[in-house]
TORKOL-4160 file (C-alpha; in steps of 0.2 Angstrom, whole numbers, padded with zeros to 4 digits, m for minus):
363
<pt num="1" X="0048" Y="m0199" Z="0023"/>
<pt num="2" X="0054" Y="m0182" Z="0022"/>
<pt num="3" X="0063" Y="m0175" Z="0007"/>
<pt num="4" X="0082" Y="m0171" Z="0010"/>
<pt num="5" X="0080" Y="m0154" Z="0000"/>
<pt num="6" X="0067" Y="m0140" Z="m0003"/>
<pt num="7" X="0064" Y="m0127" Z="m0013"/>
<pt num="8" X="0063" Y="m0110" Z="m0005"/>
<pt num="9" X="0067" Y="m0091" Z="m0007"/>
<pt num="10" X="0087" Y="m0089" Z="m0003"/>
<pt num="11" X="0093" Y="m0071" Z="0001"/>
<pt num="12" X="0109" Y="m0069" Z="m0005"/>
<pt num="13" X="0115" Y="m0050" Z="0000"/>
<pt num="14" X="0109" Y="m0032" Z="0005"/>
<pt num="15" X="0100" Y="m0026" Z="m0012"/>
<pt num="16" X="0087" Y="m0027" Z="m0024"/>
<pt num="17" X="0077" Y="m0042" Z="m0031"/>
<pt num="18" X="0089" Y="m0051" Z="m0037"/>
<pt num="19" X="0097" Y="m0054" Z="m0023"/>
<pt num="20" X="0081" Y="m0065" Z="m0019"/>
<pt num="21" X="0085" Y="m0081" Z="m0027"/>
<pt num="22" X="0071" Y="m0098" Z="m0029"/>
<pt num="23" X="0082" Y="m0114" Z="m0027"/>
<pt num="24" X="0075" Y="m0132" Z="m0028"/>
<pt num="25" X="0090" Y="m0140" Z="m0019"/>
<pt num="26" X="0091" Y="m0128" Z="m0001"/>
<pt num="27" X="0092" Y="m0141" Z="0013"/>
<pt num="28" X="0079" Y="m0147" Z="0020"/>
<pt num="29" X="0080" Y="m0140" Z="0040"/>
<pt num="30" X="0086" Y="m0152" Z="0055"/>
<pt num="31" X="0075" Y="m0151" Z="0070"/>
<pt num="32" X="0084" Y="m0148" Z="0084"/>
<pt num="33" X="0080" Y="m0151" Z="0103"/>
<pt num="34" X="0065" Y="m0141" Z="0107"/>
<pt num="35" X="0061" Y="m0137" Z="0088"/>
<pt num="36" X="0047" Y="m0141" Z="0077"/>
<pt num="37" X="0048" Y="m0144" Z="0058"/>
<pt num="38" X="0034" Y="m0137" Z="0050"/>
<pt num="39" X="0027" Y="m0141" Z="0031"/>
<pt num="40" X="0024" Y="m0121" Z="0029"/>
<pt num="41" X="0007" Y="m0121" Z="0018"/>
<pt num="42" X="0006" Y="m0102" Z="0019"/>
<pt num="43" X="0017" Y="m0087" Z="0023"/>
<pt num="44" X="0012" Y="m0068" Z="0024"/>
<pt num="45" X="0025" Y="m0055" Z="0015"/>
<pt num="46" X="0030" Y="m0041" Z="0027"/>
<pt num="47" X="0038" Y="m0023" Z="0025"/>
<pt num="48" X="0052" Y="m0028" Z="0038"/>
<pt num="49" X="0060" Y="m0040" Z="0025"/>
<pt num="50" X="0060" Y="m0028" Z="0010"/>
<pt num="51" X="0070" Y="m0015" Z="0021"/>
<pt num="52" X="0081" Y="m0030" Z="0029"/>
<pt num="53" X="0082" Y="m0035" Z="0012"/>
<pt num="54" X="0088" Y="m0016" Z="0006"/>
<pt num="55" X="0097" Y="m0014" Z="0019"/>
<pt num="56" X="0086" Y="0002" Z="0023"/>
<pt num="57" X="0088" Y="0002" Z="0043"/>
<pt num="58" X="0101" Y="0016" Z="0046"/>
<pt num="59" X="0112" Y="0016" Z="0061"/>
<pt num="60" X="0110" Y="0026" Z="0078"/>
<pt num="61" X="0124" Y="0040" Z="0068"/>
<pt num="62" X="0119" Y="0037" Z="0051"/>
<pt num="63" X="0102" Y="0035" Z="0043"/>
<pt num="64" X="0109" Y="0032" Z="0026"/>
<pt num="65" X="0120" Y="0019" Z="0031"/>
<pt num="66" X="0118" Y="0001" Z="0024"/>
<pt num="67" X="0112" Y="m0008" Z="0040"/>
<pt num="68" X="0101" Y="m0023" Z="0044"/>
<pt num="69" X="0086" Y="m0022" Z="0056"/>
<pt num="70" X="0094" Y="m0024" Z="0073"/>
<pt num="71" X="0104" Y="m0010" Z="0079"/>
<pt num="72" X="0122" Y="m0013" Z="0089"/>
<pt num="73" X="0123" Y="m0033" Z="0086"/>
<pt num="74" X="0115" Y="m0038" Z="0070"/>
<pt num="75" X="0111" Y="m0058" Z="0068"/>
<pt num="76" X="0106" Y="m0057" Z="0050"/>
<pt num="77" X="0118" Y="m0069" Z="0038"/>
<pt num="78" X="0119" Y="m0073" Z="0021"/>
<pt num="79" X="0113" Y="m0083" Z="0013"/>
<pt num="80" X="0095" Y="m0081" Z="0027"/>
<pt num="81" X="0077" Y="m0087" Z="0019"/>
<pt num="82" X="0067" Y="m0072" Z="0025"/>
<pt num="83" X="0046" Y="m0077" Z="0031"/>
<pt num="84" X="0038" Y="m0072" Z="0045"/>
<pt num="85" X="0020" Y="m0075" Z="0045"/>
<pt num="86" X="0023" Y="m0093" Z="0046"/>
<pt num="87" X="0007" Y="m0106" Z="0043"/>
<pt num="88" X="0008" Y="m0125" Z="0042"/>
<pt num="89" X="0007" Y="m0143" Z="0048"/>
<pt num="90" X="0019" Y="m0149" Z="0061"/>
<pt num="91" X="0029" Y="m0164" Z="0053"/>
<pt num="92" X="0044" Y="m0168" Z="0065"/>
<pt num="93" X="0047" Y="m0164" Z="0083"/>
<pt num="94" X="0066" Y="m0160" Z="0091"/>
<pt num="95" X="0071" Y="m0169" Z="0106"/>
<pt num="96" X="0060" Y="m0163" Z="0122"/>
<pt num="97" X="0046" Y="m0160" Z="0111"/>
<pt num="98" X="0029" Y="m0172" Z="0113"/>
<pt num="99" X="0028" Y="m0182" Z="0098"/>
<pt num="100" X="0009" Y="m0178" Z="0100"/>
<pt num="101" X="0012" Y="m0162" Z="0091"/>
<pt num="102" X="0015" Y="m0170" Z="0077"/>
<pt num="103" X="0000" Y="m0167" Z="0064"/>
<pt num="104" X="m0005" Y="m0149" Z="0072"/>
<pt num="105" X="m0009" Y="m0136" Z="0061"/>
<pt num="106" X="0000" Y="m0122" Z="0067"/>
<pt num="107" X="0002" Y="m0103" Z="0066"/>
<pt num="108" X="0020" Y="m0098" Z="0071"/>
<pt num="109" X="0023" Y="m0082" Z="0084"/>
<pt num="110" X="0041" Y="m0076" Z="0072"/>
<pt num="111" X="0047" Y="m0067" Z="0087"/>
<pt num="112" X="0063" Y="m0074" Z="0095"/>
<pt num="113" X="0061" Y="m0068" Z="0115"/>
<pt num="114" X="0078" Y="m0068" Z="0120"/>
<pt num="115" X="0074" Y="m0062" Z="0139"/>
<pt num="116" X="0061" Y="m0072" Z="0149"/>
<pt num="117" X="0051" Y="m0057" Z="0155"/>
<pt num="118" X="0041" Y="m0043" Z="0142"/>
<pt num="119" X="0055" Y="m0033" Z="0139"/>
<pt num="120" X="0058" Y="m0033" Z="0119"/>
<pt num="121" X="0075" Y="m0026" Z="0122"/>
<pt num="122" X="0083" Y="m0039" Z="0114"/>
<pt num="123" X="0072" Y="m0048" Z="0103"/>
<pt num="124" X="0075" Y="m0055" Z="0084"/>
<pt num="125" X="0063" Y="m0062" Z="0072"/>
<pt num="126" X="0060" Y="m0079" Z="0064"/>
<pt num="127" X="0068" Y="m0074" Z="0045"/>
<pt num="128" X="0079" Y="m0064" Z="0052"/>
<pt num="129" X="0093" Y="m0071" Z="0066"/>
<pt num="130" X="0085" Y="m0091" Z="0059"/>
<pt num="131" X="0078" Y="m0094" Z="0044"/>
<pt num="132" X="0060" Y="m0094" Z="0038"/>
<pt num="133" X="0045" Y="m0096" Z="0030"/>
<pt num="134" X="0047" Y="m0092" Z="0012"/>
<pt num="135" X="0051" Y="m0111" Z="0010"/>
<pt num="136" X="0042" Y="m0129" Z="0009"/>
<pt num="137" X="0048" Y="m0131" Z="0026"/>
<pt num="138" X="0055" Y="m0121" Z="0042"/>
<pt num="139" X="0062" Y="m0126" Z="0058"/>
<pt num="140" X="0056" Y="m0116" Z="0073"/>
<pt num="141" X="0055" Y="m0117" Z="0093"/>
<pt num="142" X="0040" Y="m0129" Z="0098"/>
<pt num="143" X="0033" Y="m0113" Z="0110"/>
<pt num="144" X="0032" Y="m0104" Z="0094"/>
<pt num="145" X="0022" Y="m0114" Z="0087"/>
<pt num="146" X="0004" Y="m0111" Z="0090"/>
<pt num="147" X="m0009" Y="m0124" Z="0087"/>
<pt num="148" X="m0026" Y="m0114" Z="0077"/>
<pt num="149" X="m0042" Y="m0122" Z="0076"/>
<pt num="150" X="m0051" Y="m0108" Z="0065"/>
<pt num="151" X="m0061" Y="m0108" Z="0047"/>
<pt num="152" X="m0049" Y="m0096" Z="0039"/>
<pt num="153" X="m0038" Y="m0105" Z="0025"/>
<pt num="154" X="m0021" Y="m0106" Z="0028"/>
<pt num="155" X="m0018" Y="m0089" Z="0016"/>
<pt num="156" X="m0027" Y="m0080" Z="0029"/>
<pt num="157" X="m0020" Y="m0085" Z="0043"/>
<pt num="158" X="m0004" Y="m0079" Z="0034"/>
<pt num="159" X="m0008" Y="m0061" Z="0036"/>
<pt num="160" X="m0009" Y="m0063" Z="0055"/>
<pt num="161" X="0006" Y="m0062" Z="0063"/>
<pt num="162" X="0017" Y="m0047" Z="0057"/>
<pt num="163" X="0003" Y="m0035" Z="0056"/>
<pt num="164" X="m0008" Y="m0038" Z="0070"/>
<pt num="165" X="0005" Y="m0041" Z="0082"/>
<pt num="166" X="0013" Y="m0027" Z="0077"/>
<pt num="167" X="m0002" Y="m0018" Z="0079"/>
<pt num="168" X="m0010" Y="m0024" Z="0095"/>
<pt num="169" X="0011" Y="m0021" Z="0103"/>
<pt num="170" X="0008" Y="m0001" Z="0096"/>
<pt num="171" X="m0009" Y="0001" Z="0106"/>
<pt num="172" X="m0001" Y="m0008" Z="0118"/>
<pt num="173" X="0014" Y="0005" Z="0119"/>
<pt num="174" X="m0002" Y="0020" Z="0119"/>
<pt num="175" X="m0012" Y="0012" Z="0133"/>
<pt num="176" X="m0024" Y="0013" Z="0121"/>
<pt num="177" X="m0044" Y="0010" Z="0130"/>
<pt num="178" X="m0061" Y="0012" Z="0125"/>
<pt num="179" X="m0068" Y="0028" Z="0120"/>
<pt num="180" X="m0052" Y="0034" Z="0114"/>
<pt num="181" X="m0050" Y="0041" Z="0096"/>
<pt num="182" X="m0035" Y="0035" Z="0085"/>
<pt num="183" X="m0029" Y="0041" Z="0069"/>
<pt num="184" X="m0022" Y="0029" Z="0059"/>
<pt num="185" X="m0008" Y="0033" Z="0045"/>
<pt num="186" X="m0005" Y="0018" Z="0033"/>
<pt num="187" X="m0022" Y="0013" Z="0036"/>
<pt num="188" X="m0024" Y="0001" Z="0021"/>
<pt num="189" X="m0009" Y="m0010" Z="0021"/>
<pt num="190" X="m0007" Y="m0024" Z="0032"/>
<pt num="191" X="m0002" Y="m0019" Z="0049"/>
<pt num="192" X="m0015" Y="m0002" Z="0047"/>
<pt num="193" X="m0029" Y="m0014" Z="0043"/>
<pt num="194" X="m0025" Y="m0022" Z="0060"/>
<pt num="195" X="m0027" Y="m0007" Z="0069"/>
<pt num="196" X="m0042" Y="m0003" Z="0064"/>
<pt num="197" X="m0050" Y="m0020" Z="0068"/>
<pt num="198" X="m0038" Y="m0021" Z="0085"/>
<pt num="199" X="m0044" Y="m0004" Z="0090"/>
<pt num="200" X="m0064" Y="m0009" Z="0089"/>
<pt num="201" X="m0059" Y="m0025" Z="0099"/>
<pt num="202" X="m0053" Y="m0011" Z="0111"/>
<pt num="203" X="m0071" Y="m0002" Z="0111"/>
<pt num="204" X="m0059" Y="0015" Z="0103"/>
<pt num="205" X="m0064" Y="0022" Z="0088"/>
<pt num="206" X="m0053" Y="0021" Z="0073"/>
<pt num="207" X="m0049" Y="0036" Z="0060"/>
<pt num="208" X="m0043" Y="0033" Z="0047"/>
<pt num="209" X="m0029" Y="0041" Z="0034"/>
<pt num="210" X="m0027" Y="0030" Z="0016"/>
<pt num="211" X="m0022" Y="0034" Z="m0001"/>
<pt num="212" X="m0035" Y="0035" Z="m0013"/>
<pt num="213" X="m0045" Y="0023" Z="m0019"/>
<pt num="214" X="m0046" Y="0014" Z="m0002"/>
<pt num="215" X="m0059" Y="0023" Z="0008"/>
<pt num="216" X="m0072" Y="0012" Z="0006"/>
<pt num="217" X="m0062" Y="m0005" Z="0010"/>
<pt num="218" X="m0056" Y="0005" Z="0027"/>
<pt num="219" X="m0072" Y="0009" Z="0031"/>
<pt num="220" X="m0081" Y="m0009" Z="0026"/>
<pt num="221" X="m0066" Y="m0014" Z="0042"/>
<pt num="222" X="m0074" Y="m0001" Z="0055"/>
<pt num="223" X="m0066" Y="0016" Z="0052"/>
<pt num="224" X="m0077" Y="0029" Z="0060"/>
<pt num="225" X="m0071" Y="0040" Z="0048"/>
<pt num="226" X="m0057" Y="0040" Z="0032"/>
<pt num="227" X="m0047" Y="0055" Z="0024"/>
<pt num="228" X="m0035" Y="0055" Z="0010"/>
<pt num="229" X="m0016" Y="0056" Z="0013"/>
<pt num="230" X="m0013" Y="0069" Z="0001"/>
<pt num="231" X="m0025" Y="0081" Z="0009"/>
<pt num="232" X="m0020" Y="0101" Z="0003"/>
<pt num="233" X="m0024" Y="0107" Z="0024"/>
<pt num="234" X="m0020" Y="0089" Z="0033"/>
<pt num="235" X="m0024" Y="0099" Z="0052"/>
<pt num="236" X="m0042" Y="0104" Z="0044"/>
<pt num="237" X="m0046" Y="0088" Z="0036"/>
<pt num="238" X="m0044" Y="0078" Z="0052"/>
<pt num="239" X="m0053" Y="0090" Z="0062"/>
<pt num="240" X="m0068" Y="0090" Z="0050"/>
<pt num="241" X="m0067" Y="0069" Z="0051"/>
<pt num="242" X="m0067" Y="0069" Z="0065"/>
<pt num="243" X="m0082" Y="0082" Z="0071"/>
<pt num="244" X="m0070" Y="0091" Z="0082"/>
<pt num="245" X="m0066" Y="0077" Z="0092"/>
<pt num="246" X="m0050" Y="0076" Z="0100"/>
<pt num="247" X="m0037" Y="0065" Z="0094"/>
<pt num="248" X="m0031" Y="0053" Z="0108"/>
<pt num="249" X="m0017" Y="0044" Z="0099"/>
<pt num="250" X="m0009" Y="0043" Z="0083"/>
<pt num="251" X="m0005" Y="0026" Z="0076"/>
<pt num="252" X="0007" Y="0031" Z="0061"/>
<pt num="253" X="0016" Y="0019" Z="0050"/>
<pt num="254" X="0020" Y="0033" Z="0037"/>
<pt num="255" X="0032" Y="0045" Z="0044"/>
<pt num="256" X="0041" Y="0058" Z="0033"/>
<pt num="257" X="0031" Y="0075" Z="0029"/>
<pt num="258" X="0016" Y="0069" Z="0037"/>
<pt num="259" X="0024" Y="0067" Z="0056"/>
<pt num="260" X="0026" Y="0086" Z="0060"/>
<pt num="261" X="0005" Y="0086" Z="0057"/>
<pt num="262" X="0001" Y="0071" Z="0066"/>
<pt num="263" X="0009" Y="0081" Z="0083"/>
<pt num="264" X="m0001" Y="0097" Z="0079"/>
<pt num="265" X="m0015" Y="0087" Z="0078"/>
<pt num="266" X="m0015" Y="0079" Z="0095"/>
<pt num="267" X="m0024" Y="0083" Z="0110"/>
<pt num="268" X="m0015" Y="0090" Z="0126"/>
<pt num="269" X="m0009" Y="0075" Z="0135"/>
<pt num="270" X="m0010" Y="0063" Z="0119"/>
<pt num="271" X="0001" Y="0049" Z="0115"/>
<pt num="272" X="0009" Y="0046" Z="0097"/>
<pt num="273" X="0016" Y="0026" Z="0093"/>
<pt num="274" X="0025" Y="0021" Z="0077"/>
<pt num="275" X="0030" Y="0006" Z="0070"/>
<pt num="276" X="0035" Y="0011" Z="0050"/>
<pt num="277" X="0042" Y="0025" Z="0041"/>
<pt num="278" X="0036" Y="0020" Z="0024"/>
<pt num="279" X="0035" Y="0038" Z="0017"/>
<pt num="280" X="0054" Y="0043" Z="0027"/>
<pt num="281" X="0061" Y="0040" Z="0043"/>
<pt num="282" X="0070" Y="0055" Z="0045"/>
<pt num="283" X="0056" Y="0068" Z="0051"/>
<pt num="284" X="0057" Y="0088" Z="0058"/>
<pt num="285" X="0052" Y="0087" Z="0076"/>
<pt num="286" X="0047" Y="0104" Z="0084"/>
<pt num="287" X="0053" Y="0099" Z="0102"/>
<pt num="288" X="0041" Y="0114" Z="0109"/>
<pt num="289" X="0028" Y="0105" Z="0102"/>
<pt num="290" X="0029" Y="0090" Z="0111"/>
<pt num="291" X="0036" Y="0098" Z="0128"/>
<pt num="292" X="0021" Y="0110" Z="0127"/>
<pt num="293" X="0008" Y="0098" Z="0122"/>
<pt num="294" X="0015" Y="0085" Z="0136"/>
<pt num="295" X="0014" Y="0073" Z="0120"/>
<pt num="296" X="0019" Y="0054" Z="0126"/>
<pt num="297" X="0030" Y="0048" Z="0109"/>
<pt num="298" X="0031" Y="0028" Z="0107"/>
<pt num="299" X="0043" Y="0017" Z="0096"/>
<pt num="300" X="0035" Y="m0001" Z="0093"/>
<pt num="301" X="0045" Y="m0015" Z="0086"/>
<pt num="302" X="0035" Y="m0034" Z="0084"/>
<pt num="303" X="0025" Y="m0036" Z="0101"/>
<pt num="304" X="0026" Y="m0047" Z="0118"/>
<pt num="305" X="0021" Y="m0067" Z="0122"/>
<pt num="306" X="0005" Y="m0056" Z="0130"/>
<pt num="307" X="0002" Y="m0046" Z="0115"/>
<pt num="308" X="0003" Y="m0061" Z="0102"/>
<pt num="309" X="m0010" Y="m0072" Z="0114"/>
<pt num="310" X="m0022" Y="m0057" Z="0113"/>
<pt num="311" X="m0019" Y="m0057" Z="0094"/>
<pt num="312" X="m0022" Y="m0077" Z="0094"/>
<pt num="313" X="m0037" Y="m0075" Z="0106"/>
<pt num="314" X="m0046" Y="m0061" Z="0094"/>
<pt num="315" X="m0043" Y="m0073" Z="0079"/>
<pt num="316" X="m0052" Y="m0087" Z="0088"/>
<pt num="317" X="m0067" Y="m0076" Z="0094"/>
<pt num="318" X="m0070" Y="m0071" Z="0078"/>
<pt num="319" X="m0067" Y="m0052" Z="0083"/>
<pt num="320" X="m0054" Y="m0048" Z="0071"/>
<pt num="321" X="m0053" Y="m0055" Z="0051"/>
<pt num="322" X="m0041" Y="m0056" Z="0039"/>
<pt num="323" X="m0038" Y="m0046" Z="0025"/>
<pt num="324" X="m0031" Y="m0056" Z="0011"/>
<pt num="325" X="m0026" Y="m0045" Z="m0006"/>
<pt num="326" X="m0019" Y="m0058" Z="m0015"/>
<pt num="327" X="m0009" Y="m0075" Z="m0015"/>
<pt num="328" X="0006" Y="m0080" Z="m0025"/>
<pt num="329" X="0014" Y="m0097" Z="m0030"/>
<pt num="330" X="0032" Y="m0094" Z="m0020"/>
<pt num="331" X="0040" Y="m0097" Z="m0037"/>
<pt num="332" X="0034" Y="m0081" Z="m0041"/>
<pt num="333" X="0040" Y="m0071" Z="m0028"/>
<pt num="334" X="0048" Y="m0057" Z="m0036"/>
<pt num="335" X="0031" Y="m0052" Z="m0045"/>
<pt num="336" X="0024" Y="m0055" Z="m0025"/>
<pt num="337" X="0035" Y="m0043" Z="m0018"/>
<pt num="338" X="0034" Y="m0029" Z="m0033"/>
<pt num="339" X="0016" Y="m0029" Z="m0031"/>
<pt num="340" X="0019" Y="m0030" Z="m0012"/>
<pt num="341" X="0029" Y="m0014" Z="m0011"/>
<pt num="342" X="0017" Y="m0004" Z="m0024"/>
<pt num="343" X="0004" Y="m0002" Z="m0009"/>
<pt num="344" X="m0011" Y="m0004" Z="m0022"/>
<pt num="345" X="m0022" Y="m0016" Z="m0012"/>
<pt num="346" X="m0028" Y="m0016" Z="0005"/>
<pt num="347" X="m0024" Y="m0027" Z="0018"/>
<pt num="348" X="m0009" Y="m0041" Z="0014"/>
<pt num="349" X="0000" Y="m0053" Z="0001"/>
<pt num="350" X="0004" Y="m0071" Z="0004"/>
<pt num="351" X="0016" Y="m0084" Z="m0005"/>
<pt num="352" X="0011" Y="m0102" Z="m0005"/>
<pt num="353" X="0023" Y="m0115" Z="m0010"/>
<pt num="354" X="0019" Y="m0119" Z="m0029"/>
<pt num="355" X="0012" Y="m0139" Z="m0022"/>
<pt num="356" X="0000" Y="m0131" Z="m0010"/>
<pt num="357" X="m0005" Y="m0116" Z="m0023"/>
<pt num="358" X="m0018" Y="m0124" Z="m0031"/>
<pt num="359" X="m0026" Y="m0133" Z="m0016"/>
<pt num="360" X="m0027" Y="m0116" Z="m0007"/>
<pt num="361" X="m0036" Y="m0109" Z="m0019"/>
<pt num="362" X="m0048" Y="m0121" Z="m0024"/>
<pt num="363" X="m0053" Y="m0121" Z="m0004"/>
């Protein structure tokens, strides 16, 4: 029988940490019709939530302004539990669901398609408009719910879904193909560790940008090629990276000083995607530079149903891996997310119910 309460991660309001609050008497979820409840076993931290939770998103007028992560008609509400990269074992189905489902280890696509076609013009994520993973339990739509029959733990499958989706929509956005060269900012943390493994699964060669201290995990995931971020001539450094090649596309998840570099580096013709802004989101942009240049620029948000089966169909094949940093209990979430926003590991953080924390491990 399931418990009528849980203990979970409550948001409370737009700030900092301790507006993240661990309760042991949140409710448990109802399934609804055409809803699964999931037991979550594992789920993947993600810079999204920390901005959603700073209220860091800016409006179209104002980049300053305290703003959630949908622009024009926001859906977030407090108190929310935040949680994306949901992983767990389906133990009740909503009305319409088969009651076979029940059982299935699942791994959750956190995107909320609110159009029926490939448009993401109106999307919302799972932690965000509903509530999530950073629970013992989470109610999600049963075709989010995605049945995995893999060897990575749970933990692993937790680092999945944020960043390679992310990822595989940016490359996506770039028409990225084999043979193309892609310089990637941000290359350490979770969704740049994607792209370097997304982009081989491509047959393009990945370059990559990382703080230091990283170049050798980077390069252990497939980067042709790796360069610190703090370099003192960023243009030159690339070019001797890089042989001389041309850059293709620029995969940037950094933003701020570096983004005027990362145009003067492309080729004629080339294409730039982003997804993040860690290091600023307001940049100078040369407007002859990317008029002259004929430069295709790309803003990314989550990914399509066709990008996640890609995502899900890699995972199976065995042709991307996870990059797991480290695990924490979810009753020590605040120490999670400190080391999450320090950027001093490569690849991502999962939190782990406290009851499943020492099983995961010990697997």
């Amino acid at each position: 029988m399931l418990p009528k309460t849980m203990k979970a991660i409550v948001l409370t309001a737009h700030g900092g940490l301790d507006k993240l609050v661990y309760r042991d008497d949140v409710p448990v979820p109802a399934c609804a019709a055409g809803d699964v409840l999931i037991e979550v076993t594992a789920c993947g931290l993600n810079n999204t939530d920390v901005w959603v939770r700073e209220g860091a998103y800016g409006t179209d007028d104002d980049p300053n302004a305290v703003s959630t992560w949908r622009r024009g008609r926001s859906t977030l509400s407090f108190p929310r539990i935040q949680g994306a990269d949901i992983v767990g074992r389906i133990v009740a189905v909503g009305g319409g669901v088969d009651p076979s489902r029940l059982g299935e280890r699942v791994m959750v696509d956190a995107s909320i398609y609110n159009r029926d076609d490939e448009s993401l013009a109106d999307i919302d994520y799972i932690g965000h408009g509903r509530d999530g993973g950073y629970a013992e339990y989470a109610a999600v739509p049963a075709a989010n719910a995605h049945r995995v029959e893999v060897g990575f733990s749970d933990a692993e499958l937790a680092t999945f879904w944020c960043a390679y989706h992310t990822g595989e929509q940016m490359l996506e956005r770039a028409a990225v193909a084999a043979g193309d060269n892609v310089l990637i900012t941000g290359a350490s943390g979770g969704v740049g560790s994607g792209i370097i493994q997304l982009c081989r699964a491509r047959g393009a060669v990945p370059y990559a940008v990382v703080g230091a201290g990283k170049e050798d995990a980077v390069r252990r995931l497939g980067a042709q090629g790796v360069m610190l971020r703090d370099s003192k001539d960023f243009i030159a450094d690339v070019k001797a990276m890089m042989g001389n090649q041309p850059v293709d596309v620029v995969a940037d998840l950094v933003g701020g000083a570096m983004f005027a570099h990362l145009l003067n580096v492309l080729r004629p013709e080339g294409r730039y995607t982003t997804a993040g802004a860690i290091a600023g989101p307001v940049v100078q942009l040369d407007l002859r530079t990317m008029y002259l240049k004929h430069l295709q620029l790309n803003g990314s948000s989550q990914g399509t149903r066709a990008s996640f089966k890609r995502v899900l169909d890699h995972i199976e094949s065995g042709r991307i891996k996870p990059v797991l940093a480290a695990t924490y209990p979810l009753s020590q979430f605040h120490e999670a997310q400190r080391r999450f926003m320090s950027k001093s590991f490569v690849g991502n953080i999962v939190v782990i119910p406290d009851r499943h924390y020492s099983a995961e491990r010990a697997a």
